[in-house]
VEXZA-303606 format. One record per atom (N, C-alpha, C): residue number from 1; x, y, z. Coordinates in steps of 0.2 Angstrom, whole numbers, m for minus. Layout:
VEXZA-303606
   nr      u      v      w
  NUM      X      Y      Z
...
//
This chain:
VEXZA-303606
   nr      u      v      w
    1    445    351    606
    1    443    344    607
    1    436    342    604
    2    432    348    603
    2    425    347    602
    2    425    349    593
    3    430    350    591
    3    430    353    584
    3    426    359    582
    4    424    362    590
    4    421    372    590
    4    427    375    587
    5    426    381    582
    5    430    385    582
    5    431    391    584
    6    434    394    586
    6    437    398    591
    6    439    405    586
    7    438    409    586
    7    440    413    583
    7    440    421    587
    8    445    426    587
    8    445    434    588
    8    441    439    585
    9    439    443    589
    9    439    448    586
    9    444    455    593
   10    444    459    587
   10    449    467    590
   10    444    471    587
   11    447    475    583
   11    443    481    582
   11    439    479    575
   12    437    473    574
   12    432    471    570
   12    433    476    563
   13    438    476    559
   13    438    481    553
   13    441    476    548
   14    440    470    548
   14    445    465    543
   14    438    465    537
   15    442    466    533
   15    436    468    524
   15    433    458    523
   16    438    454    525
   16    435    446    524
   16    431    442    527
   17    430    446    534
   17    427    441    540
   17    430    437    543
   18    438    438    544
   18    440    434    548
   18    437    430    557
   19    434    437    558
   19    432    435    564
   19    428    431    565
   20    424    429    559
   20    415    427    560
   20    416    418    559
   21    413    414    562
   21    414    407    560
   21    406    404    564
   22    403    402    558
   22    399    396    561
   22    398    394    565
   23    391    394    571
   23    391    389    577
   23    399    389    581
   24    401    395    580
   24    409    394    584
   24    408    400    590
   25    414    401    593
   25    415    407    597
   25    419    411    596
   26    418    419    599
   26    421    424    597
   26    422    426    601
   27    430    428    602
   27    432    430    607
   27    433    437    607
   28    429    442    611
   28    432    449    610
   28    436    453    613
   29    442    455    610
   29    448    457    614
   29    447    463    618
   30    442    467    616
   30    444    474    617
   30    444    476    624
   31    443    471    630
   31    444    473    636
   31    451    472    639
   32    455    470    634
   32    463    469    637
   32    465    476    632
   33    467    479    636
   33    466    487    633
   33    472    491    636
   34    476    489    642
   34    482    493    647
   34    490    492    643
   35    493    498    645
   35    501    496    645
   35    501    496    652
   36    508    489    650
   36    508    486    656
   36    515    490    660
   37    518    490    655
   37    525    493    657
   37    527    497    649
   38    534    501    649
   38    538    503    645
   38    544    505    647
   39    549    504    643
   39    555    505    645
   39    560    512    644
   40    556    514    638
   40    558    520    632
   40    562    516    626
   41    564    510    626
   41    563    508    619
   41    556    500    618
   42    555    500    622
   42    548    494    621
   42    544    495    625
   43    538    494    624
   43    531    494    627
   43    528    487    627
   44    525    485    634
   44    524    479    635
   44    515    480    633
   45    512    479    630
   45    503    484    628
   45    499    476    629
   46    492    476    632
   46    490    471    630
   46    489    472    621
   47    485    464    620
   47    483    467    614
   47    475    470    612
   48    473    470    617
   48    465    473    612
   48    465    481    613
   49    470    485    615
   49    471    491    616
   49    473    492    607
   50    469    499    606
   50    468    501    598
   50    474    505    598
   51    475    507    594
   51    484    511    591
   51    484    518    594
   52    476    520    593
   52    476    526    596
   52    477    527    602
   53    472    521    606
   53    474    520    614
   53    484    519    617
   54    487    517    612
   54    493    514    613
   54    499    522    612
   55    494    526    606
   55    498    533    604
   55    495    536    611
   56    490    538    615
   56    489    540    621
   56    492    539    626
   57    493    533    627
   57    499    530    632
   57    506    533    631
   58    506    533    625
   58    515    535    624
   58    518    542    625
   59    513    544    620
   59    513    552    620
   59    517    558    628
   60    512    556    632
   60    514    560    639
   60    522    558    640
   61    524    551    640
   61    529    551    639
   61    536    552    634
   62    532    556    630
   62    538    560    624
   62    537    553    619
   63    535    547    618
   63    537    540    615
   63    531    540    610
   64    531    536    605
   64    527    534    600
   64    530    526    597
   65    522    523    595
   65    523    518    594
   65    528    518    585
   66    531    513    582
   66    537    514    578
   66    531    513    570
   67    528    507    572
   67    523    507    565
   67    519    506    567
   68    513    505    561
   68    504    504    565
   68    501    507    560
   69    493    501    558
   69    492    501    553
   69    488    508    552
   70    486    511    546
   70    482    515    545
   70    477    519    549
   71    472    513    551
   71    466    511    556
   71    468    511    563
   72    469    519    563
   72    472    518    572
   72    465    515    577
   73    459    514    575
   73    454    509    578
   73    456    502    577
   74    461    499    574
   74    463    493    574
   74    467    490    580
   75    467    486    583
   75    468    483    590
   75    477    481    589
   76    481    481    592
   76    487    478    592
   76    487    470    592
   77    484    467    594
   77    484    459    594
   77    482    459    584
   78    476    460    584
   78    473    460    575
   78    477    462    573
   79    479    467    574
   79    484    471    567
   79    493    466    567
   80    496    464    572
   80    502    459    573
   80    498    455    569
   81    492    451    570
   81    490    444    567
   81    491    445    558
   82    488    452    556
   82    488    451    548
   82    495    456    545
   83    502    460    550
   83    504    463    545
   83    502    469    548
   84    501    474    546
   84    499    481    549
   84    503    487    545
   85    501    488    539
   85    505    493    535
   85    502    499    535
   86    510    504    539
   86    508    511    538
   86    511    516    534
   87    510    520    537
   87    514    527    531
   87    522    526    532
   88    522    524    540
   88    530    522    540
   88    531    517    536
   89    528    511    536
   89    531    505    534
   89    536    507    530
   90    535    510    524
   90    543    508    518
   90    550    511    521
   91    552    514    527
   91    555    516    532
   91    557    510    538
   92    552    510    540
   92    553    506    549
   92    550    497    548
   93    546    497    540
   93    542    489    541
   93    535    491    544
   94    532    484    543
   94    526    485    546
   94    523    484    554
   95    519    484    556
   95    517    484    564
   95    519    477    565
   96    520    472    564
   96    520    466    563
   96    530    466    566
   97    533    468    561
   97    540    468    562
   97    540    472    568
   98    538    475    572
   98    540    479    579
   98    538    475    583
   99    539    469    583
   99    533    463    592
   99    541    461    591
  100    544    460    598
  100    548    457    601
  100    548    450    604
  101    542    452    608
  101    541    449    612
  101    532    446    611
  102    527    442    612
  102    523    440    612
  102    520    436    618
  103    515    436    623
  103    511    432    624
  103    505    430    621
  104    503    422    622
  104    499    419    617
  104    496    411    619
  105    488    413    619
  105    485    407    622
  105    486    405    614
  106    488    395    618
  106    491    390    610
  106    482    386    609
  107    483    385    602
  107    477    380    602
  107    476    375    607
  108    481    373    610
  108    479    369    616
  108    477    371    623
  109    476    377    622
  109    476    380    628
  109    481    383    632
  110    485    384    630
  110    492    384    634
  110    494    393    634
  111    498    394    640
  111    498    401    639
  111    506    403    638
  112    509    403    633
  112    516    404    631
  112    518    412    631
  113    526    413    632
  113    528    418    630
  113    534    416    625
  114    535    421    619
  114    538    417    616
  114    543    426    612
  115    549    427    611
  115    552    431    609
  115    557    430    601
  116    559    436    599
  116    562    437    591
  116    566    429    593
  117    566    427    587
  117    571    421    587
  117    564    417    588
  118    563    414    591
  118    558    409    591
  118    555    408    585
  119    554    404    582
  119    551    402    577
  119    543    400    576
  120    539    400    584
  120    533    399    584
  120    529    407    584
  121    533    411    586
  121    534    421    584
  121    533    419    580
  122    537    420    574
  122    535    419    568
  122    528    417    564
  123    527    411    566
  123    521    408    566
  123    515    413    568
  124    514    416    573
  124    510    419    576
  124    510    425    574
  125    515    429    571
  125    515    437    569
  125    512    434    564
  126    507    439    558
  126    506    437    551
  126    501    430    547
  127    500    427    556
  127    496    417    556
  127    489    421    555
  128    484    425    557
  128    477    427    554
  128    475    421    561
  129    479    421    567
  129    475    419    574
  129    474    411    574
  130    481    409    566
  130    476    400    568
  130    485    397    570
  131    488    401    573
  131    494    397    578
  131    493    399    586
  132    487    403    586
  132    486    406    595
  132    482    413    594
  133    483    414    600
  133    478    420    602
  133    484    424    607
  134    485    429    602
  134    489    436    605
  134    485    438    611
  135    489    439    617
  135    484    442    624
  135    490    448    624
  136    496    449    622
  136    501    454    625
  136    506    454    622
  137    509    460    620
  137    515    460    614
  137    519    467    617
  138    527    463    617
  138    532    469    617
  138    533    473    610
  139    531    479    610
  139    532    481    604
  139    537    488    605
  140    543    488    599
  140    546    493    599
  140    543    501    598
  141    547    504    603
  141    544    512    602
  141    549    517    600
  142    550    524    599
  142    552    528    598
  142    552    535    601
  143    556    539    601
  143    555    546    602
  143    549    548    597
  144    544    552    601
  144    539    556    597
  144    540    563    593
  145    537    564    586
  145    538    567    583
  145    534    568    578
  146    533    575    579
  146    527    577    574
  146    528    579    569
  147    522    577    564
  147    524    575    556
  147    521    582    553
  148    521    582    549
  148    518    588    545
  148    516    585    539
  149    512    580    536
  149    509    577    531
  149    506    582    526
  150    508    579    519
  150    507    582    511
  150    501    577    507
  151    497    580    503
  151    492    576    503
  151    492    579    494
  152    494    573    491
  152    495    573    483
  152    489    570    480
  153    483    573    474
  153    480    570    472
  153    481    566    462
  154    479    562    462
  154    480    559    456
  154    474    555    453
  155    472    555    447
  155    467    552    444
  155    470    544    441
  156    477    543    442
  156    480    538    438
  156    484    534    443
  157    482    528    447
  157    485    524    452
  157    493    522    450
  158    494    521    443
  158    502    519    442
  158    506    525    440
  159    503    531    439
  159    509    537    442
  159    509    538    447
  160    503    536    451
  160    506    538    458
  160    507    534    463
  161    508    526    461
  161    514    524    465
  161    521    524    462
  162    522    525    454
  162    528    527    452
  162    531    531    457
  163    527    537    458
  163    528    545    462
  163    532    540    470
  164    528    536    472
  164    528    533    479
  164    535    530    478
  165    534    526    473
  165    543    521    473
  165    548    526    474
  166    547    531    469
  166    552    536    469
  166    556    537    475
  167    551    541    481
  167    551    542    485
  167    555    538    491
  168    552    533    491
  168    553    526    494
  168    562    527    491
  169    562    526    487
  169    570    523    483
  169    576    528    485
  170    572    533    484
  170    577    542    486
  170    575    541    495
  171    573    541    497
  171    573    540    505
  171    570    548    504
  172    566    552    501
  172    562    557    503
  172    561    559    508
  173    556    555    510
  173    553    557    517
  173    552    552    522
  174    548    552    525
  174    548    549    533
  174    542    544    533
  175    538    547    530
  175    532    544    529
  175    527    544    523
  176    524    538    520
  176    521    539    513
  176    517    533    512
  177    511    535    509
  177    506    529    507
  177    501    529    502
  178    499    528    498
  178    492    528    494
  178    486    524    497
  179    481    530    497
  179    476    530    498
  179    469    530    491
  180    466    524    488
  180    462    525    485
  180    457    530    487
  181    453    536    486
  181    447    538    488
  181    441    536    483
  182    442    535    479
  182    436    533    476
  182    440    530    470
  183    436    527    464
  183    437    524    457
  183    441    529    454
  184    441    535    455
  184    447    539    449
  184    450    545    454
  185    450    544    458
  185    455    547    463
  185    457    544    468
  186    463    546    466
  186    469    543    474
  186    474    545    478
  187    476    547    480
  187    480    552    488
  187    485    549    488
  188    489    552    486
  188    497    549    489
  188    498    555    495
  189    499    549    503
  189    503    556    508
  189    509    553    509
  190    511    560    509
  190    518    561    511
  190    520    565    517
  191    523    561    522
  191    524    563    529
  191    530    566    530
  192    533    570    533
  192    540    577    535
  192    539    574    542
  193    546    572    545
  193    546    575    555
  193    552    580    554
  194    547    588    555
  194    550    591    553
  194    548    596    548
  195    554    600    545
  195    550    604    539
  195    551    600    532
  196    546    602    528
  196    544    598    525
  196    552    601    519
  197    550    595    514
  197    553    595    511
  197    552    596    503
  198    557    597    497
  198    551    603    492
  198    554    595    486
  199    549    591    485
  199    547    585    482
  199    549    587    474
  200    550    592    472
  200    549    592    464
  200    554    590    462
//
């Protein structure tokens, strides 16, 4: 009403400053932190609980979250808002593609719940916070399983995501990402649940 802008912050790690706005307000998530329930195929988590805190939660239970981005200090609410690509994603999608189910304070103040199929989900997974404010998301889980990760280095970023497509295309492994480390080095990992498997 007053033309204030309203904006999130989670685990504050966005490289543009999404959260920061002029004379506005900043709302920080990271006290909505608990799971609330789970089922063994979905987790009901607030959203300013970090990935790590959500893999804590699962764990004891044999269960693990399905994607989630890199930055396991990134919040479930932030990460749903932008996308969320992990080692899984070229397998399972991104952390984005696993919400079911969403609550969501609306720009008008209104507190909705809203599920797959709605078109206002939609809107809100991947929106960067300007269709509402994630407070709690059903996210799909899975049985846990411990990876055995391979750590490839390369001075040339297009043979090594050649190397990554490849992988991707062959269905390789489980898990796989590139990581720039610096201006001439790059890290292609490659994750095994299981024994690893011989890449050459």
């Amino acid at each position: 009403r007053d033309g204030t802008p309203v904006t999130c912050r989670g685990g504050g790690l966005t490289t543009e400053g999404e959260s920061v706005a002029a004379s506005g307000i900043l709302l920080d998530l990271k006290g909505l932190n608990r799971l609330i329930d789970c089922d063994g195929r979905t987790a009901w988590v607030e959203a300013g609980m970090t990935w790590h805190q959500v893999a804590e939660a699962l764990r004891p239970r044999g269960l693990d979250y399905t994607s989630a981005p890199l930055n396991m200090l990134s919040t479930v609410g932030g990460t749903l808002g932008v996308g969320g690509i992990d080692v899984n994603s070229p397998r399972h999608g991104c952390a984005a593609d696993q919400a079911v189910e969403l609550e969501v304070v609306t720009p008008t103040g209104d507190i909705v719940r809203v599920k797959e199929g709605d078109e206002y989900l939609e809107r809100v997974l991947l929106g960067y916070g300007q269709f509402g404010v994630i407070t709690k998301a059903r996210i799909k889980v899975r049985p846990y399983r411990p990876m055995a990760v391979r750590h490839f280095l390369y001075t040339d970023v297009g043979v090594a995501l050649s190397d990554m497509m490849r992988l991707v295309e062959e269905d390789a492994a489980d898990a796989c990402a590139i990581l720039t480390l610096r201006d001439d080095v790059i890290a292609l990992i490659v994750g095994f649940e299981g024994e690893p498997k011989d890449l050459r």
